[in-house]
C-alpha positions as CSV (number, residue, x, y, z in Angstrom):
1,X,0.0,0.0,0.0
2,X,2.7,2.6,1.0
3,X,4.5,1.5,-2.2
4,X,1.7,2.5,-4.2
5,X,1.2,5.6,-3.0
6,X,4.8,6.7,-3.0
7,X,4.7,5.6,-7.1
8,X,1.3,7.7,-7.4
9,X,3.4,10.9,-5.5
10,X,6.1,10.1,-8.2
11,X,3.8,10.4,-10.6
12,X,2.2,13.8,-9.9
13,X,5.1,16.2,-9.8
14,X,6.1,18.3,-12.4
15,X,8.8,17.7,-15.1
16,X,12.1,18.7,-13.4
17,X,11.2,19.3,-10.2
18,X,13.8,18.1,-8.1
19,X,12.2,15.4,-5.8
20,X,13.4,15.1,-1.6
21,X,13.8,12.0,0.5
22,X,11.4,10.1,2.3
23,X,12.1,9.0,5.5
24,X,10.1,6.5,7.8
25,X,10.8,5.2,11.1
26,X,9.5,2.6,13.2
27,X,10.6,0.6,16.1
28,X,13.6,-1.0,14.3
29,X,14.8,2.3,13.1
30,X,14.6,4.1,10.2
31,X,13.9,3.8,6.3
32,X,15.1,6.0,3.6
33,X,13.5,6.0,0.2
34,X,15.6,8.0,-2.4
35,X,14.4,10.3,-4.8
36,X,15.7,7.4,-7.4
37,X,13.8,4.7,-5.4
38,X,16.5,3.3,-3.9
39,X,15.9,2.3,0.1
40,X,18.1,2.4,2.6
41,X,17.4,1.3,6.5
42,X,19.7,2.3,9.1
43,X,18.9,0.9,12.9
44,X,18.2,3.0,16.1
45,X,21.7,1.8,17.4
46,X,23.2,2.6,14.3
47,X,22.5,5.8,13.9
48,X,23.3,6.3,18.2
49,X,26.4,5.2,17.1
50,X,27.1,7.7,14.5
51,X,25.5,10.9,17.0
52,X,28.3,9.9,18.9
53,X,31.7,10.7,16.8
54,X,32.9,14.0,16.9
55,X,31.7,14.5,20.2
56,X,34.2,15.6,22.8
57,X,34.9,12.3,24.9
58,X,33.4,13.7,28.2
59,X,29.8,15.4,26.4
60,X,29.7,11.8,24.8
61,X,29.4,10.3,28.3
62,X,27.3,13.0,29.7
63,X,24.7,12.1,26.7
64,X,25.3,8.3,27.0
65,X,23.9,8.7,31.1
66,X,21.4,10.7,30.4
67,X,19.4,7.5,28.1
C-alpha cells in the first residue's frame, strides 16, 4: 500500500522538479527512500552510534547517562 502511493506521488510532480527523501521510522529504526527509489534502512543503534563521533569524549558520556 505505502508503495503504491509513493509511485502515485512520483507520478504527480512536475517535469524537473527536483524530488526530496522520504524518510520512515519505526521501532527498528529508520527507512530512507531515495528520490531514485532506492531504500536504505539504518537501525536505532546505528545511527546512536554515528551521533556519537565527533563528540568531545566527556559530552559523549554526559549524553550516553542521560538514556
Amino acid at each position: 500500500m505505502a508503495q503504491q502511493l509513493r509511485e502515485q506521488e512520483i507520478g504527480t510532480q512536475w517535469p524537473g522538479e527536483e524530488q526530496e527523501p522520504i524518510i520512515v521510522a519505526d521501532r527498528k529504526g529508520i527507512v530512507v527512500v531515495w528520490p531514485d527509489r532506492h531504500t536504505q534502512r539504518f537501525s536505532w543503534s546505528i545511527l546512536r552510534q554515528a551521533s556519537m563521533v565527533g563528540l568531545p569524549p566527556a559530552l559523549g558520556k554526559e549524553q550516553l547517562s542521560k538514556q
